[in-house]
C-alpha positions as CSV (number, residue, x, y, z in Angstrom):
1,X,96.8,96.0,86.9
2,X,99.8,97.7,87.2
3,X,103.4,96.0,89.0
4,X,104.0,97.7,92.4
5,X,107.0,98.2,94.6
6,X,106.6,97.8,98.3
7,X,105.4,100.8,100.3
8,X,103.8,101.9,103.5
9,X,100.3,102.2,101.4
10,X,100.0,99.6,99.3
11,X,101.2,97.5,102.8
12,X,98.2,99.2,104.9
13,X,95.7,98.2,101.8
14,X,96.5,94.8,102.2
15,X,96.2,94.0,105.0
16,X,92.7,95.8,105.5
17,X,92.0,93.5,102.5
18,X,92.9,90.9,104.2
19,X,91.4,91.7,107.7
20,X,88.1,92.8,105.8
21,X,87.6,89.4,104.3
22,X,88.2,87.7,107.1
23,X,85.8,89.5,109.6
24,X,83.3,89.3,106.7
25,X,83.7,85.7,106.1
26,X,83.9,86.3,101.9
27,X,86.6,84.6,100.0
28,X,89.4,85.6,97.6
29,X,87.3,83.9,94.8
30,X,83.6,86.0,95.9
31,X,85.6,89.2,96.3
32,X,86.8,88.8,92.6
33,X,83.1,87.8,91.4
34,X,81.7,91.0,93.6
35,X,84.3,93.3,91.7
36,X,84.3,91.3,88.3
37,X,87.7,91.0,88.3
38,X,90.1,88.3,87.5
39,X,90.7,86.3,90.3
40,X,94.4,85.7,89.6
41,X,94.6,89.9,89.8
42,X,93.2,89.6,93.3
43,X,95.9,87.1,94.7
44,X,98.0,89.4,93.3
45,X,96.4,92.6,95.1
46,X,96.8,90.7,98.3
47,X,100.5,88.8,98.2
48,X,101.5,92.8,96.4
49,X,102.6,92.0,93.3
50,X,99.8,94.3,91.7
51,X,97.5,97.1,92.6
52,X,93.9,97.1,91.3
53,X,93.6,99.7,88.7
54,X,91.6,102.8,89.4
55,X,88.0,102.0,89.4
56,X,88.2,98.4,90.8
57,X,90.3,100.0,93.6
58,X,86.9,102.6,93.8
59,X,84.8,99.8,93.7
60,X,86.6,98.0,96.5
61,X,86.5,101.1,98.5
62,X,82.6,101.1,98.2
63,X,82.2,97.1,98.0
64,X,84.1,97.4,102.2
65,X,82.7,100.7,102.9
66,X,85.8,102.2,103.2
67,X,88.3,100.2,104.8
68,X,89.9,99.4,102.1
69,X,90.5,103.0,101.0
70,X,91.5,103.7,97.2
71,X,93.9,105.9,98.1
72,X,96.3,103.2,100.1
73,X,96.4,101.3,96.9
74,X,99.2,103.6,94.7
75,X,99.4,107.2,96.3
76,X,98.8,109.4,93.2
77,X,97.0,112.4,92.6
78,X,94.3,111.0,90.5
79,X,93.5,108.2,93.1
80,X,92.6,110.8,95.6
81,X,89.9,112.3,93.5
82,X,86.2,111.5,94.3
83,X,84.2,109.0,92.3
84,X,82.3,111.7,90.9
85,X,85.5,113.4,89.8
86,X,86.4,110.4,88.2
87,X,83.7,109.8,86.2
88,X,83.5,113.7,85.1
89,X,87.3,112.5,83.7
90,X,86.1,109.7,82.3
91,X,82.9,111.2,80.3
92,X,85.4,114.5,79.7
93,X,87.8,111.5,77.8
94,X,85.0,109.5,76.2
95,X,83.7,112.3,74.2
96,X,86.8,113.3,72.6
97,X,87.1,112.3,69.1
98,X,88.8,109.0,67.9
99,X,91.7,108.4,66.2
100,X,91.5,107.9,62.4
101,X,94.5,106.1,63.2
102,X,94.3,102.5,60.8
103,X,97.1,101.0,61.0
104,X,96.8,98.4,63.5
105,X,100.6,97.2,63.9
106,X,101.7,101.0,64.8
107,X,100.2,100.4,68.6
108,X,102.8,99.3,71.1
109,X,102.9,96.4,73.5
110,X,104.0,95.4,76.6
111,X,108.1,94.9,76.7
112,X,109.0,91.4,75.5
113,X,105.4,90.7,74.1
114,X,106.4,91.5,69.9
């Protein structure tokens, strides 16, 4: 999840969100089992505090046949690519070698977490 400020998007997704579960009768708690994500995170989708990441906002996008389009969520290139797009990215980035990299302390954390 990433933090969000307020826009015109993120706005439009929510409340589709919101709408969309309503008209379909399916809770906050059965949306986050349906996209196997943290239910917490969804609260925090729908009161804007977060946006999903990338492929849960995908999956939403499918999961309410569109209303709840990917692109509303943070209006960035990548989010306007296809699904299909994204995977090619995805397999394109899987297959590049790993890092040797050992040292396990040399990764960075979130601000305030060391």
């Amino acid at each position: 999840m990433q933090v969000v400020s307020e826009n015109n998007y993120e706005v439009k997704a929510r409340i589709a969100l919101r709408i969309w579960l309503e008209a379909n009768n399916i809770s906050v708690s059965m949306l986050a089992i349906k996209l196997n994500a943290n239910l917490s995170g969804v609260w925090r989708w729908i009161n804007g505090k977060y946006v999903p990441c990338l492929m849960t906002a995908i999956k939403l996008e499918e999961l309410t046949n569109g209303v709840v389009a990917c692109k509303h969520w943070k209006p960035t290139p990548i989010q306007n690519l296809s699904k299909k797009e994204v995977e090619k990215k995805d397999a394109k980035s899987s297959n590049k070698p790993k890092s040797q990299d050992t040292n396990k302390h040399s990764k960075t954390t979130p601000k305030g977490k060391r």
